[in-house]
py3Dmol code that shows the C-alpha trace and the ligand (Angstrom):
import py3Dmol

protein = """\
ATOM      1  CA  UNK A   1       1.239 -23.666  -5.566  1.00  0.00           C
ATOM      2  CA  UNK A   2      -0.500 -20.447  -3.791  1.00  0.00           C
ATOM      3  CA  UNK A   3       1.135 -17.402  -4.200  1.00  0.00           C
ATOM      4  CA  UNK A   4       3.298 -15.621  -1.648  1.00  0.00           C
ATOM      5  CA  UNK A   5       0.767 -12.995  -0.191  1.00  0.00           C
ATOM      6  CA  UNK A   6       2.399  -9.249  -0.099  1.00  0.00           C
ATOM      7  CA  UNK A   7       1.538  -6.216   1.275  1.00  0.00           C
ATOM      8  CA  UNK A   8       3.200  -2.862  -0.457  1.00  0.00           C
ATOM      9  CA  UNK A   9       3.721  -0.124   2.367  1.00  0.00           C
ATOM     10  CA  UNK A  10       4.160   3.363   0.148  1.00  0.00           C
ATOM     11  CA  UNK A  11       4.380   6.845   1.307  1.00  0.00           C
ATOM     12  CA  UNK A  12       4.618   9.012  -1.723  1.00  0.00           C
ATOM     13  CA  UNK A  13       4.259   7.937  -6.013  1.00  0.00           C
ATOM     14  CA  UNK A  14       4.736   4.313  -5.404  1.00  0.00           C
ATOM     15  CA  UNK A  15       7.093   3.941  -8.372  1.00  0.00           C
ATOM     16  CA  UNK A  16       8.433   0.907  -7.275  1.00  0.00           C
ATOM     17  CA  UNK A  17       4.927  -0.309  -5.974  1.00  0.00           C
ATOM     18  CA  UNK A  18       3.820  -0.215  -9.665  1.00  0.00           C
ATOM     19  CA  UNK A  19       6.941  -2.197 -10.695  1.00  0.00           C
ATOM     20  CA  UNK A  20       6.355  -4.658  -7.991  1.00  0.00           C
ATOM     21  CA  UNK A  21       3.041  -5.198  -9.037  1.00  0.00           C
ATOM     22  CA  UNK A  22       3.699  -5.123 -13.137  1.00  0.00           C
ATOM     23  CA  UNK A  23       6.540  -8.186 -11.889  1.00  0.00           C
ATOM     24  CA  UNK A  24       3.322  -9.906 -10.556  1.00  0.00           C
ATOM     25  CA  UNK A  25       1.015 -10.223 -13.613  1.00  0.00           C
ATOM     26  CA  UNK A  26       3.757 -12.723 -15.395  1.00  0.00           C
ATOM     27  CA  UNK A  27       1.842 -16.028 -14.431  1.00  0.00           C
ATOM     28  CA  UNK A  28       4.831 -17.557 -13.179  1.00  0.00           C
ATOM     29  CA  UNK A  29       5.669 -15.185 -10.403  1.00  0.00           C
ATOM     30  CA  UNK A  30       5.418 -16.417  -7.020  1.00  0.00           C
ATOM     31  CA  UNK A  31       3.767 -13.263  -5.161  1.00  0.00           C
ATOM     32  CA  UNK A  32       0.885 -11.384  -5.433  1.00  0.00           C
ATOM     33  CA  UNK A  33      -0.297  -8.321  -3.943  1.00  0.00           C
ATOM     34  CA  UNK A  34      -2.995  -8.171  -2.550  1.00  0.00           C
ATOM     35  CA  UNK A  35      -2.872  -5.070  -0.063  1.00  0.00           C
ATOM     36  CA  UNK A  36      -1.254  -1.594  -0.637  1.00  0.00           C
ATOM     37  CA  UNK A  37      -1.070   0.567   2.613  1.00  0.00           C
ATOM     38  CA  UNK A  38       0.313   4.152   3.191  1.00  0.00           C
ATOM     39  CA  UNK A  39       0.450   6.385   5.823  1.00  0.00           C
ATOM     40  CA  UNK A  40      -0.489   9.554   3.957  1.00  0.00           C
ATOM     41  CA  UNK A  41      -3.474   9.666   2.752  1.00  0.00           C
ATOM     42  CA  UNK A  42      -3.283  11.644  -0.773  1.00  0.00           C
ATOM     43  CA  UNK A  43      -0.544   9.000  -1.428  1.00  0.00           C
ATOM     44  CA  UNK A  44      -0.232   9.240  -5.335  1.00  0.00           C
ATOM     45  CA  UNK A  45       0.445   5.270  -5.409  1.00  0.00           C
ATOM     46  CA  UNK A  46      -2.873   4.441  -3.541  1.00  0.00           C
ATOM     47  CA  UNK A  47      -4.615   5.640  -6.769  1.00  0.00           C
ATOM     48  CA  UNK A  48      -2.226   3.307  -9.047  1.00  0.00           C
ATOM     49  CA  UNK A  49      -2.870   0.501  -6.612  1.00  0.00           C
ATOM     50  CA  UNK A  50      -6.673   1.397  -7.048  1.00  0.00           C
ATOM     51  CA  UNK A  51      -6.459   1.040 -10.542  1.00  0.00           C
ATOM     52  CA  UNK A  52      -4.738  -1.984 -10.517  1.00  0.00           C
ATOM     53  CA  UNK A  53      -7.905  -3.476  -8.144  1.00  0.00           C
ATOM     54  CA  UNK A  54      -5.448  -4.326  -5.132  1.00  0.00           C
ATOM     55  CA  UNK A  55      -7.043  -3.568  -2.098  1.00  0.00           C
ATOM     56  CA  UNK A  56      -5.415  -0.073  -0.145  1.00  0.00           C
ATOM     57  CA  UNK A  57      -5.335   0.923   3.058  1.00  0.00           C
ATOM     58  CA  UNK A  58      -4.375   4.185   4.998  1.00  0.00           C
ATOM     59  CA  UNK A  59      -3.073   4.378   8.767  1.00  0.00           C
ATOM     60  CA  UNK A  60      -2.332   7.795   9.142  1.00  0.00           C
ATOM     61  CA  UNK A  61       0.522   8.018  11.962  1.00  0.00           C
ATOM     62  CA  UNK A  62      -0.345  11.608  12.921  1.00  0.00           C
ATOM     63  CA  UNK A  63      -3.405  10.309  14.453  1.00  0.00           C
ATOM     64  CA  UNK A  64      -0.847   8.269  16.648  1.00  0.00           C
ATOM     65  CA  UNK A  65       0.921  11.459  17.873  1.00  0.00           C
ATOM     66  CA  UNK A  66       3.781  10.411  18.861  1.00  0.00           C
ATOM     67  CA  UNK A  67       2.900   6.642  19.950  1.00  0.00           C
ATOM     68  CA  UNK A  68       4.972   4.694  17.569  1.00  0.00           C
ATOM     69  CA  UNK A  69       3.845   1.309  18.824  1.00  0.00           C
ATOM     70  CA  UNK A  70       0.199   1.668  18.299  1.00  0.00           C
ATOM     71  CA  UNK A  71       0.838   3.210  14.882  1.00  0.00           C
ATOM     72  CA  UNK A  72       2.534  -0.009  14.038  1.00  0.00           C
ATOM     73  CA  UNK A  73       0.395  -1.982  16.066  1.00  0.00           C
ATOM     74  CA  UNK A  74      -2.628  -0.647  13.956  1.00  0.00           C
ATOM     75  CA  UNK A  75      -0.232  -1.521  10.803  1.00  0.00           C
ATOM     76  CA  UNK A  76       0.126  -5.297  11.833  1.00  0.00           C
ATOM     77  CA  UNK A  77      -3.221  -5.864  12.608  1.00  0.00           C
ATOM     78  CA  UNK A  78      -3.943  -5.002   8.852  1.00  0.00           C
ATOM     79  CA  UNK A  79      -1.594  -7.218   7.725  1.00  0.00           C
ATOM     80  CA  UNK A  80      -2.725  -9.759   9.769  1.00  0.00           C
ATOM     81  CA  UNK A  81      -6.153  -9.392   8.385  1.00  0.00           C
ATOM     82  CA  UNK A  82      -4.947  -9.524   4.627  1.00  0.00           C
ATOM     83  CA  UNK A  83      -2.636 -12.875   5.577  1.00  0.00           C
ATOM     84  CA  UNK A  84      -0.056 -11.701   4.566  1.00  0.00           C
ATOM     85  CA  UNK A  85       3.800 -13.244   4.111  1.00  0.00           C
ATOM     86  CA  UNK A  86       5.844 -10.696   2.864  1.00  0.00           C
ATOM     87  CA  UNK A  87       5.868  -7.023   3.642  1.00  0.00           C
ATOM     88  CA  UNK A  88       7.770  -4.767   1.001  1.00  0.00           C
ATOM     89  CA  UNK A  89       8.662  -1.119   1.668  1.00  0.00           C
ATOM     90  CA  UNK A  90       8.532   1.271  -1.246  1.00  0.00           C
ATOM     91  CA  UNK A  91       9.817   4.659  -0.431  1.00  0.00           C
ATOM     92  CA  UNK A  92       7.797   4.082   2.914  1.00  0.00           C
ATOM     93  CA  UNK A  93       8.958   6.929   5.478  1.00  0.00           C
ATOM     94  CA  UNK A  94       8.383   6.447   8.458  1.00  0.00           C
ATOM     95  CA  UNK A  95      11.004   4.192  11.024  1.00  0.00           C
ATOM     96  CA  UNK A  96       9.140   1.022  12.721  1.00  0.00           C
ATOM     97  CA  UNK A  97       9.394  -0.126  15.822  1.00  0.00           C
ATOM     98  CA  UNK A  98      12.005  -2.930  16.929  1.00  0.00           C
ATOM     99  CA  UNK A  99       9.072  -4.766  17.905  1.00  0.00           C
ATOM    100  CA  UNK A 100       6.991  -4.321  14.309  1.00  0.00           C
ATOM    101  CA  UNK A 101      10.829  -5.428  12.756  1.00  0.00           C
ATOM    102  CA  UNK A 102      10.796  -8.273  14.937  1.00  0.00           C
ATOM    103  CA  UNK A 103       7.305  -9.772  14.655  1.00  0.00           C
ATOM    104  CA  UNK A 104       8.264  -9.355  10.289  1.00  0.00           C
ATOM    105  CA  UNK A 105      11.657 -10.428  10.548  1.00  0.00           C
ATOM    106  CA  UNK A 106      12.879 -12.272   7.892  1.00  0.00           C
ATOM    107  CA  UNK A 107       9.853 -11.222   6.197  1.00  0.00           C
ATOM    108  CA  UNK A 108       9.944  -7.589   5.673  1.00  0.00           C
ATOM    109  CA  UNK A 109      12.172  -6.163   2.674  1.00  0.00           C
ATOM    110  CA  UNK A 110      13.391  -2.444   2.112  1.00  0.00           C
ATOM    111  CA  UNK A 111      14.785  -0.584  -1.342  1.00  0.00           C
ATOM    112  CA  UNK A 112      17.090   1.894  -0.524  1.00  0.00           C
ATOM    113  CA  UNK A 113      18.783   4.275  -2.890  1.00  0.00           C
ATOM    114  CA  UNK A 114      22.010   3.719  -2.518  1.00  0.00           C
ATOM    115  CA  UNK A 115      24.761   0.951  -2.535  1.00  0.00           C
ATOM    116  CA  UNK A 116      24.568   0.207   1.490  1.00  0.00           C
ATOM    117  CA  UNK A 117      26.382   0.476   3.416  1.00  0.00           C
ATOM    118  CA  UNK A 118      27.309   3.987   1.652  1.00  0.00           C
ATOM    119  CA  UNK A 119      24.697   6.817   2.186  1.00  0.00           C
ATOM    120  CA  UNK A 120      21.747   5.751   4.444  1.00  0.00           C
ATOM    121  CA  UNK A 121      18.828   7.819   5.219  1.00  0.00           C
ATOM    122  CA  UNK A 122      18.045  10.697   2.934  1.00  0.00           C
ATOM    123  CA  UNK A 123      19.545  12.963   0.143  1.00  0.00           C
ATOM    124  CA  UNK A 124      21.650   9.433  -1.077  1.00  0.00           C
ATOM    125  CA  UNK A 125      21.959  10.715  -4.577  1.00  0.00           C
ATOM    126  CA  UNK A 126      23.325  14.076  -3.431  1.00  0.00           C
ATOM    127  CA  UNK A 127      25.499  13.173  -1.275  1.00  0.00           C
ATOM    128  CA  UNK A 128      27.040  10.372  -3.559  1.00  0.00           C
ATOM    129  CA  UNK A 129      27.418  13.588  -5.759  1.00  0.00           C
ATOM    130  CA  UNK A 130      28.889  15.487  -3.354  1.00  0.00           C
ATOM    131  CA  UNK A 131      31.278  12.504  -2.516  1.00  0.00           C
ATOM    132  CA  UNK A 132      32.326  12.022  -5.683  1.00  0.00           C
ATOM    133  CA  UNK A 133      31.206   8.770  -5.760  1.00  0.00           C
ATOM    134  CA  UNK A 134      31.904   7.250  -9.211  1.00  0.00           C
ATOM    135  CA  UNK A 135      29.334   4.145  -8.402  1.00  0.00           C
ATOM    136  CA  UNK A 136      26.095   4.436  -7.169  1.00  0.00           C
ATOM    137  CA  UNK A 137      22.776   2.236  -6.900  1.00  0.00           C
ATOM    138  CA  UNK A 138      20.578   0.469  -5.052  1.00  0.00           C
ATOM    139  CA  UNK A 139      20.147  -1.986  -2.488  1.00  0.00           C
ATOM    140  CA  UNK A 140      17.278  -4.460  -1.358  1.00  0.00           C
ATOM    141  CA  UNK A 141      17.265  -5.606   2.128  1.00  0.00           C
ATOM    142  CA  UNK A 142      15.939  -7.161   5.189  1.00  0.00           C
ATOM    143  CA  UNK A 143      14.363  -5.060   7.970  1.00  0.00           C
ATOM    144  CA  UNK A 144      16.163  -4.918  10.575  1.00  0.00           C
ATOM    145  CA  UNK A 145      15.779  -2.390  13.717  1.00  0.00           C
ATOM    146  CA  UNK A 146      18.608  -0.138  12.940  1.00  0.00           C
ATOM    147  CA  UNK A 147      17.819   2.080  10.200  1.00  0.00           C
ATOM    148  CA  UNK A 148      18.788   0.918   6.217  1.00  0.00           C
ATOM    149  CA  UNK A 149      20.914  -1.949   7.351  1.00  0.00           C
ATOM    150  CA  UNK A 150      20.027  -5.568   7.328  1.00  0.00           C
ATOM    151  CA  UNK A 151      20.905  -8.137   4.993  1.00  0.00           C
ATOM    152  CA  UNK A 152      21.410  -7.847   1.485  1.00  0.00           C
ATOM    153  CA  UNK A 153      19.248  -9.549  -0.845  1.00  0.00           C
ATOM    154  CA  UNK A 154      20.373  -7.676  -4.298  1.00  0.00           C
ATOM    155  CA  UNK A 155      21.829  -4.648  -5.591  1.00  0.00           C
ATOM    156  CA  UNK A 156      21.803  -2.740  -8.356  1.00  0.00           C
ATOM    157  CA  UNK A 157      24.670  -0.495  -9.557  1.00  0.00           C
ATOM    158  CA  UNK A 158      24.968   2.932 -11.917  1.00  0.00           C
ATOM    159  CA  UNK A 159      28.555   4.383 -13.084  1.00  0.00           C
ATOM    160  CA  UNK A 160      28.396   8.191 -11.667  1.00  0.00           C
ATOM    161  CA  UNK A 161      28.917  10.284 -14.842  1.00  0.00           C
ATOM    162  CA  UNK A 162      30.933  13.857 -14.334  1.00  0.00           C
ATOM    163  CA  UNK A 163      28.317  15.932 -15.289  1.00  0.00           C
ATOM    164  CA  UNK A 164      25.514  14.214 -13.966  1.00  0.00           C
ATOM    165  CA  UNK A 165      22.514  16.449 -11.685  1.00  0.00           C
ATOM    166  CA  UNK A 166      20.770  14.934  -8.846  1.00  0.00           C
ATOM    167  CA  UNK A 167      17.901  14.454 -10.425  1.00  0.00           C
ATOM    168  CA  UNK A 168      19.086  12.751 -13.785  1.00  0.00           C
ATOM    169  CA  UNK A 169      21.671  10.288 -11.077  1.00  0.00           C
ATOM    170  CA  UNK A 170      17.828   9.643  -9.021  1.00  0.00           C
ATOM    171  CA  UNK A 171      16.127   8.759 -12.510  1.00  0.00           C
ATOM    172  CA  UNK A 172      19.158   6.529 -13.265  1.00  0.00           C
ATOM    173  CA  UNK A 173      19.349   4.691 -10.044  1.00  0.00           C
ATOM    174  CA  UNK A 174      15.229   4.338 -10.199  1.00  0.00           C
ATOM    175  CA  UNK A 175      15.087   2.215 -13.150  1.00  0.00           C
ATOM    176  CA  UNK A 176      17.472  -0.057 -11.274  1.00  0.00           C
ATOM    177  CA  UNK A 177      15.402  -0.058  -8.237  1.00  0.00           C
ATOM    178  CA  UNK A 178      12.762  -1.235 -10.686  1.00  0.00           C
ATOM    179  CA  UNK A 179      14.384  -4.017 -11.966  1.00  0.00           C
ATOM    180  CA  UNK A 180      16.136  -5.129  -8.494  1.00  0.00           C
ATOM    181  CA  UNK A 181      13.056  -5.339  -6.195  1.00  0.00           C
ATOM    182  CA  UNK A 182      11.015  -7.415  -8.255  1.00  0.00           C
ATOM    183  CA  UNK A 183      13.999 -10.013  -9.145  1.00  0.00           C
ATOM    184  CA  UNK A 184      14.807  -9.515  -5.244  1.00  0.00           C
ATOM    185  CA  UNK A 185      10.899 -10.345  -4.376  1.00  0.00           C
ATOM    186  CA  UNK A 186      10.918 -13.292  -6.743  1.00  0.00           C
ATOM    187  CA  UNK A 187      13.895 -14.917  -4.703  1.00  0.00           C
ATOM    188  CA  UNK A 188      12.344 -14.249  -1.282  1.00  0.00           C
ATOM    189  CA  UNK A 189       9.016 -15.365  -2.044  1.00  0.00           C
ATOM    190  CA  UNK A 190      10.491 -18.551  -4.335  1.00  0.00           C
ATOM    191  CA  UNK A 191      12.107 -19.681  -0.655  1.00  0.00           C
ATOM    192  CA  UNK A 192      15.526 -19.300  -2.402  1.00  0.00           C
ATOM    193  CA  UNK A 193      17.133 -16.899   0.132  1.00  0.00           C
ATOM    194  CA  UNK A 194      18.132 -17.786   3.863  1.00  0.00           C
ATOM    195  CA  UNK A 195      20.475 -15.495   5.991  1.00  0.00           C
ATOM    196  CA  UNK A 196      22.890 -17.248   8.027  1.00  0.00           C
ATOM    197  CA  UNK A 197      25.582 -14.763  10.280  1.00  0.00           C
ATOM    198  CA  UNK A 198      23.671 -11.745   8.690  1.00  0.00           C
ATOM    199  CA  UNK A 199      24.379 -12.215   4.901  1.00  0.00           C
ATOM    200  CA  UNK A 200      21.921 -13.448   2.588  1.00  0.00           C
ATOM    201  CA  UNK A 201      22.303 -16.900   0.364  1.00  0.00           C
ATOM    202  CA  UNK A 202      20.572 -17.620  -2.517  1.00  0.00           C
ATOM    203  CA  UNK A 203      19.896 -21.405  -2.961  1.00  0.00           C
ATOM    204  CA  UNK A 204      22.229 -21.940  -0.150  1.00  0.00           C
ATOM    205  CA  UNK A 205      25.396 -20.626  -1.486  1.00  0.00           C
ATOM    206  CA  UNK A 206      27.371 -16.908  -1.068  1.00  0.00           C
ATOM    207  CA  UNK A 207      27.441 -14.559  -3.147  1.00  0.00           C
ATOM    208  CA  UNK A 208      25.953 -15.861  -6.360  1.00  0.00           C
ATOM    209  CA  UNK A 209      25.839 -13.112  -9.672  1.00  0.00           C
ATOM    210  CA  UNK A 210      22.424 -13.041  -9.135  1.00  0.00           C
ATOM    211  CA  UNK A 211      22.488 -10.962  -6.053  1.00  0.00           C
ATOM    212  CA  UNK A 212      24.370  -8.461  -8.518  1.00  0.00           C
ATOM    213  CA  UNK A 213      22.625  -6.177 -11.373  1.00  0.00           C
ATOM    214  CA  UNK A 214      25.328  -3.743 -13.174  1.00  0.00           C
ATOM    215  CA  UNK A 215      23.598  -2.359 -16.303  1.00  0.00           C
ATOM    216  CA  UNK A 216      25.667  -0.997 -19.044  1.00  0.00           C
ATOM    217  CA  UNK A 217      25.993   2.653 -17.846  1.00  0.00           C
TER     218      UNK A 217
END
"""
ligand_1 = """\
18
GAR
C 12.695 5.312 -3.973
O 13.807 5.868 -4.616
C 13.124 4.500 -2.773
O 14.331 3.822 -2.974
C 13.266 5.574 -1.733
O 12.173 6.443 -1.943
C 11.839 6.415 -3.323
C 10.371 6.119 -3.439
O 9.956 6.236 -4.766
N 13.247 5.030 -0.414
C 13.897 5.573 0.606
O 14.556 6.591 0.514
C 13.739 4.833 1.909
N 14.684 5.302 2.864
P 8.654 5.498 -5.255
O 7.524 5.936 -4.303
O 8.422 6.030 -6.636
O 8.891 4.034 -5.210
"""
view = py3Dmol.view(width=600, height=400)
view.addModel(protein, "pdb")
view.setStyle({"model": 0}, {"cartoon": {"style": "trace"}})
view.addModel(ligand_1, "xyz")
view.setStyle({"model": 1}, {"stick": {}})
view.zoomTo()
view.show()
């Protein structure tokens, strides 16, 4: 069967990129990448992607000023180009139009790092810290136009340990993010998960274990 076609939008080291596309080289996965794009230029992931032979691409919004819709417009037409099915955010930062959401709804995932709906948009780890938060982790989503909400497909939970930094919580919580978005990518592009009233079901049923990932901490 042809793979599920995906396109990796990155804005920084593309961490979970690479995991994404290290998930893809078992023969039996069901996507492939085949387009990485970024908005910044000097992206450190565009070189890994490089590497890798998977075609990159850069639309730099700050030649869109402040016109959101062509930046995404430019973005779609891309996609469009490449065919692709599945679009997959990784640590991409900018916030899309409801229109770009809706013409990749259902089709567009997110990581996030934190355990939505706790600690959306920025600084998640230190604020978890600061909330003394004694869970933590990651989440993979739908897009949806309101920011780090939308469905959940998986997530991926770390205990919070009393002496932990910031920094040593992040690297923590990252190797979960690397394990959930590529076992969250496999079920989308396998056809296995439909939403119905905003949840996610995998193969039809609620809340199966395998939406869950808790590590030993
Ligand atoms: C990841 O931790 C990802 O969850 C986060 O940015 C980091 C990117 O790292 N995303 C967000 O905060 C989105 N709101 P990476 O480039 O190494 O994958």
């Amino acid at each position: 069967m042809a793979k599920t076609r995906v396109a990796v939008l990155i804005s920084g080291r593309g961490s979970n990129m690479a995991a994404l596309i290290e998930a893809t080289k078992a023969p039996d996965y069901p996507a492939e990448i085949v387009l990485v794009l970024s908005n910044i230029a000097d992206a450190g992931g565009l070189d890994t992607a490089r590497r890798e032979g998977i075609d990159t691409a850069v639309v730099d919004h700050k030649a869109f000023g402040k016109d959101r819709a062509a930046f995404d417009r430019a973005m779609h037409e891309l996609l469009v180009a490449h065919k692709i099915d599945l679009v997959c955010l990784a640590g991409f930062m900018r916030l899309l139009t409801p229109e770009f959401v809706g013409l990749w709804s259902e089709r567009m995932l997110n990581i996030h790092p934190a355990l939505l709906p706790s600690f959306k948009g920025l600084d998640t780890h230190k604020r978890a810290l600061e909330a003394h938060a004694k869970v933590h982790g990651a989440t993979v989503h739908f897009v949806v136009p309101e920011m780090d909400a939308g469905p959940t497909i998986m997530q991926g939970a770390v205990a919070v340990r009393d002496d932990d930094s910031e920094s040593a919580l992040a690297a923590r919580v990252l190797t979960v993010e690397h394990r959930i978005y590529p076992e969250a990518l496999r079920l989308v592009a396998e056809g296995r998960v439909t939403v119905v009233d905003g949840r996610c079901l995998i193969d039809g049923k609620p809340v199966p274990d395998a939406g869950t990932l808790m590590p030993p901490a």
